[in-house]
C-alpha positions in Angstrom: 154.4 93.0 70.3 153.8 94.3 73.9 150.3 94.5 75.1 149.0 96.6 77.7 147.5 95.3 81.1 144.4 97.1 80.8 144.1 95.6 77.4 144.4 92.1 78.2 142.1 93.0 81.4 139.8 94.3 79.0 139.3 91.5 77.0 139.0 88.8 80.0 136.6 90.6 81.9 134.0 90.4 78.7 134.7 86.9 78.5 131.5 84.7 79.8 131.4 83.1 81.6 134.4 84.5 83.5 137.5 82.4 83.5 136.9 80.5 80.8 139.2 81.8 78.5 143.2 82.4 79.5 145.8 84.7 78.8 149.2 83.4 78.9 152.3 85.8 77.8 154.1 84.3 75.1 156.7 85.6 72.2 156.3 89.3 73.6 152.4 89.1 73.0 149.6 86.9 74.7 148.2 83.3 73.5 144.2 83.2 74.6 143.6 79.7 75.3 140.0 77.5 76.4 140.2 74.2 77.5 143.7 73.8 76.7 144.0 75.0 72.8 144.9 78.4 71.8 142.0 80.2 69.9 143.8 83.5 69.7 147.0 85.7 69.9 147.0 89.1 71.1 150.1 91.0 69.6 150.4 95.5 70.1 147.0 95.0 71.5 145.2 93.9 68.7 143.1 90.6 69.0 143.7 87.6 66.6 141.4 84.9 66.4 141.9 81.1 65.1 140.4 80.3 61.5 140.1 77.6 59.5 138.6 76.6 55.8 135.4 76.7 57.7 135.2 80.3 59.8 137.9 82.2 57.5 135.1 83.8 54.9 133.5 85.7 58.0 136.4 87.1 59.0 137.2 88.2 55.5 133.9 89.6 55.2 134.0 91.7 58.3 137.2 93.0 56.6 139.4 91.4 58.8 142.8 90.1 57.6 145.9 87.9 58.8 148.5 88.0 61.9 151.6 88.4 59.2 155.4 88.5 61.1 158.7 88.6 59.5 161.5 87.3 60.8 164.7 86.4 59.2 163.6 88.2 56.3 161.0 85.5 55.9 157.1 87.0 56.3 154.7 83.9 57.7 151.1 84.4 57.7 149.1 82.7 60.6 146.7 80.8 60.8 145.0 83.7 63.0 143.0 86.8 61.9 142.3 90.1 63.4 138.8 90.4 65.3 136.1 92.9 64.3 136.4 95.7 66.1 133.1 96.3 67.0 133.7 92.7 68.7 136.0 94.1 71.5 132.7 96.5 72.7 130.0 93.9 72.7 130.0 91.2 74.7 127.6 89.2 72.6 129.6 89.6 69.4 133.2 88.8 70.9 131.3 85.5 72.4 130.4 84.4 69.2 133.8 85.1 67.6 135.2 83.8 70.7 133.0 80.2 69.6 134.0 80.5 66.0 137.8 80.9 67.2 137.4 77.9 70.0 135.6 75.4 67.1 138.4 76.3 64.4 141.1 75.2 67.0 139.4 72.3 68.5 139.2 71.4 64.4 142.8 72.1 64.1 143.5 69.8 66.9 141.8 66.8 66.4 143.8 66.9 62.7 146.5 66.3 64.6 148.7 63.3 65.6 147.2 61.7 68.7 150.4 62.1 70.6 150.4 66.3 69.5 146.9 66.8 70.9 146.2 69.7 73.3 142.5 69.1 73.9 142.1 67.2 77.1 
């Protein structure tokens, strides 16, 4: 699951406005996080964005499908899905997927236990 430098470079620097959106490394790949929830993954540099019930259908529709891993022989399906790739040349589009991503996670976190809240 490496990721390149320049790809990770990439993606932050059509991020507006700049710094608001993180890269961390984690499990041999990236996390992308805003205000302190993850709203994507970045794994072989390919970007995966948060869904939910609410923002799933538009990335199906765009023909986007799942983060899938095996391990264990078990395969686990995420609750992440690939961006358009026409969103990782426009700055306009990858904001908006960037927003759809950000509003699924800040769903997913106020499901949560109190206590198991990221959102500050």
């Amino acid at each position: 699951m490496a990721n390149s430098d320049d790809f990770i470079g990439h993606l932050l620097d059509m991020v507006h406005p700049p710094g608001s959106v993180a890269a961390r490394r984690m499990f041999g790949g990236h996390g992308l996080f805003r205000d302190g929830v993850m709203i994507g993954l970045v794994a072989d540099d390919t970007l995966f964005l948060k869904v939910d019930d609410t923002n799933r259908a538009a990335f199906e529709a765009a023909g986007c499908g799942p983060f899938v891993y095996e391990a264990k022989g078990k395969r686990t399906v995420m609750s992440y899905y690939q961006a358009p790739p026409d969103a990782l040349e426009d700055e306009g589009l990858l904001a908006d997927w960037l927003a759809s991503a950000y509003a699924a996670a800040v769903r997913a976190d106020a499901a949560k236990p109190a206590r198991q809240r990221r959102r500050k």
